[in-house]
Structures are given as C-alpha cells and as structure tokens.
C-alpha positions in Angstrom: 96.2 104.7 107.6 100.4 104.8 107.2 101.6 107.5 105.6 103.9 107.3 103.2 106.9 109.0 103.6 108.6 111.0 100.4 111.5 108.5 99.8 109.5 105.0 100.0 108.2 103.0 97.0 104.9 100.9 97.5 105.6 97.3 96.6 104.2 97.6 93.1 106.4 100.4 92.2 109.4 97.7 93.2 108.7 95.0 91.2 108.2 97.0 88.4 111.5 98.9 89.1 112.8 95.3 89.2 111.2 93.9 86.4 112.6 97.4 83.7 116.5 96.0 85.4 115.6 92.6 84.7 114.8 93.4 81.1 117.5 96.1 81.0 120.1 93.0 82.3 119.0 90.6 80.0 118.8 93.3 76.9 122.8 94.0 77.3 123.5 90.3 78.0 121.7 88.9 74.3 123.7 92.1 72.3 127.0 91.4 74.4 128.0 89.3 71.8 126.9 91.4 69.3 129.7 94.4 69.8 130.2 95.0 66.4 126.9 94.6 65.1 125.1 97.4 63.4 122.6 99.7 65.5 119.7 97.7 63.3 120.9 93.9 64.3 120.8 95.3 67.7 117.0 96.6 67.0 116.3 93.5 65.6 118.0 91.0 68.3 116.1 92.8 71.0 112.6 93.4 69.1 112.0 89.7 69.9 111.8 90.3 73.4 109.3 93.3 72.7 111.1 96.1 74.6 109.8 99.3 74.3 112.0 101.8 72.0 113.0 103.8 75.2 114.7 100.5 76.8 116.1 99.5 73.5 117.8 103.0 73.2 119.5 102.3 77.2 120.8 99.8 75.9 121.8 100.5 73.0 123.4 103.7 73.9 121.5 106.0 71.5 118.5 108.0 70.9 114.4 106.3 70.7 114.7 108.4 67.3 118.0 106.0 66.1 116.2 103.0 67.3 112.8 104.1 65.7 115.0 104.7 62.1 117.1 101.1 63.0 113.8 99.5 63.0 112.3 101.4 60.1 115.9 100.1 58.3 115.3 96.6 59.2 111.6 96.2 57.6 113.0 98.1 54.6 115.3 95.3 53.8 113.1 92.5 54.8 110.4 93.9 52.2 113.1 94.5 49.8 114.3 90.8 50.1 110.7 89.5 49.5 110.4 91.2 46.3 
C-alpha cells in the first residue's frame, strides 16, 4: 500500500478543488458586469447557479451572514410584489 505523503491530494480531493475554482471563476465572471449592482442582485444572479452561501460570499466580497440577509431581502420584495 503507497503512503501518502502530508502535502499530496488524492484525485478526488483535485477535482473537487477544481470544480469550487470552476464555480468560483464562473461566479465573478456572470456578476462582472454587475459592478454596481446591489449586494441582493448579486445574491440573486448567482442563486441560479445554486452556490452555497459561503461561495457566494467569495465572491461577493462579504460575509455568509450579508449574503443570508441579501437573499432574505430579495424574497421580501418578490412576496411584496405578488401582493
């Protein structure tokens, strides 16, 4: 059996390192456009792609807590508009 040494990743724990940059890349590039927007279009924008809060907070720049109250925000106003 190969030992594994402290500093190596099995293959698994690559492609799923890969796959959190992937969605990390792809999360900055659909809110690049969106510089100005409001922390909740942000939420919104990237809720489609159903990123956890922690990866939506990287991108973002903030806390899980901001994105957590962006997305409470954003249903707020949707219920409010259906009324």
């Amino acid at each position: 059996m190969k030992k594994k040494n402290v500093g190596e990743k099995n293959e698994g724990e690559r492609n799923v390192d890969a796959n959190r940059s992937t969605r990390l890349m792809l999360g900055y590039l659909c809110i690049a456009n969106e510089a100005e927007a409001s922390l909740v279009r942000k939420v919104q924008i990237l809720d489609r792609f159903e990123l956890p809060d922690l990866e939506i907070a990287q991108i973002c720049g903030c806390s899980t807590q901001s994105v957590t109250n962006a997305r409470s925000l954003s249903k707020k106003k949707s219920n409010a508009k259906k009324k």
